[in-house]
Each structure stands twice: as structure tokens, then as C-alpha cells.
N, C-alpha and C positions, 0 to 999 in steps of 0.2 A: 566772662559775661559782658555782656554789650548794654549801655545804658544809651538811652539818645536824651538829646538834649536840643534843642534849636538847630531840626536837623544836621546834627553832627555826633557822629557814635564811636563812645568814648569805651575803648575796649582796657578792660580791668581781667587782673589775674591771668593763671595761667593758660599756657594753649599749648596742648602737646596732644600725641595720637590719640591719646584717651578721652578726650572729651571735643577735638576735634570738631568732629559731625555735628558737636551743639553749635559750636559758634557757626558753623555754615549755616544752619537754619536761621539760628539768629541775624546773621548778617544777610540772609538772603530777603527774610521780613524785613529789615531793616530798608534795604534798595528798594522793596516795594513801596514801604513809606517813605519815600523821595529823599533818603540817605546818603548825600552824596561824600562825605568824609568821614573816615576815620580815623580817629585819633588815638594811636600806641601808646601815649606817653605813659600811662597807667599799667600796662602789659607788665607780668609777672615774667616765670621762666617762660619759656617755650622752645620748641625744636623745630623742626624742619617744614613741620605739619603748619605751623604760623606761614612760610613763605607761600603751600600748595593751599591756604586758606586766601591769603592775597589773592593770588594769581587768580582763584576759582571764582571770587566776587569780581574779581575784575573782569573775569568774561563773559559773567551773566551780565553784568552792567552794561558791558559793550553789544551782547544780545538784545537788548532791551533799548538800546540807541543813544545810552548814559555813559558817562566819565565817573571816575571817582577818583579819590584822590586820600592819597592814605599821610599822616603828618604824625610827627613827631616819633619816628621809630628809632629804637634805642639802636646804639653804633653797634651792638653784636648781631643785632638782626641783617644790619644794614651789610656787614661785614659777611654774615653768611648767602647774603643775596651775592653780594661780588661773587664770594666761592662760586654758588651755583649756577651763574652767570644772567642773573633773572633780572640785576638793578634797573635795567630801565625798565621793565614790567612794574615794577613797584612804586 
């Protein structure tokens, strides 16, 4: 779940295939409301489906003429971006 807060969206719990598609809505409403960070620190499990969530916000943002900027992602996240070779996307 995505909470905003003094445009900056503070994503809580999990994100895995399963519930996926919510947080994209969620975080695509959230860009529309001039969201330009997100903040992981709160993030629960998640799999792979967290990194194609990154990356997918980050190209609507860049569609739209925006930057975003994603902070505080836990080291196995960060660690499965190396694997996939995405780190500087994120």
C-alpha cells in the first residue's frame, strides 16, 4: 500500500505478482498527484514484480516529463537490481 505524505509515498507491506497491478495504480495516481519519491523503507517481502513496478513508474514519469526518485530500498532489493542488471534504472 502506498501512503503519501508531503508528496513523498511511503510504500508499506508486501509487493509480489499478486497484488502487483495494485500498487501500479496506486503509484500511477500517486505521479499524477505530483509524487515524486518513494520511499521503500517500509516495504515488506517482495519479488521481482517490486523491481518491473520501479522501472514501470519510472517510465510513466519520464512520459510525462518527471523524474522520480525512489530512497531507501532494502540491500536485497538493491542486490536483486544488480542481478538483473537494472541499478541504474532504480
Amino acid at each position: 500500500m502506498l501512503l503519501v505524505e508531503g508528496g513523498v509515498a511511503r510504500c508499506e507491506g508486501e509487493l509480489n505478482l499478486a497484488n502487483a497491478s495494485q500498487w501500479l495504480v496506486q503509484g500511477e495516481a500517486a505521479l499524477k498527484d505530483g509524487v515524486t519519491v518513494f520511499d521503500l523503507a517500509e516495504i515488506g517481502q517482495f519479488d521481482s514484480s517490486a523491481l518491473s513496478l520501479m522501472l514501470s513508474l519510472r517510465r510513466r514519469a519520464q512520459a510525462a516529463g518527471s523524474a522520480i526518485e525512489f530512497h531507501n530500498a532494502p540491500e536485497s532489493l538493491a542486490s536483486l537490481a544488480e542481478l538483473y542488471g537494472v541499478t541504474d534504472q532504480i
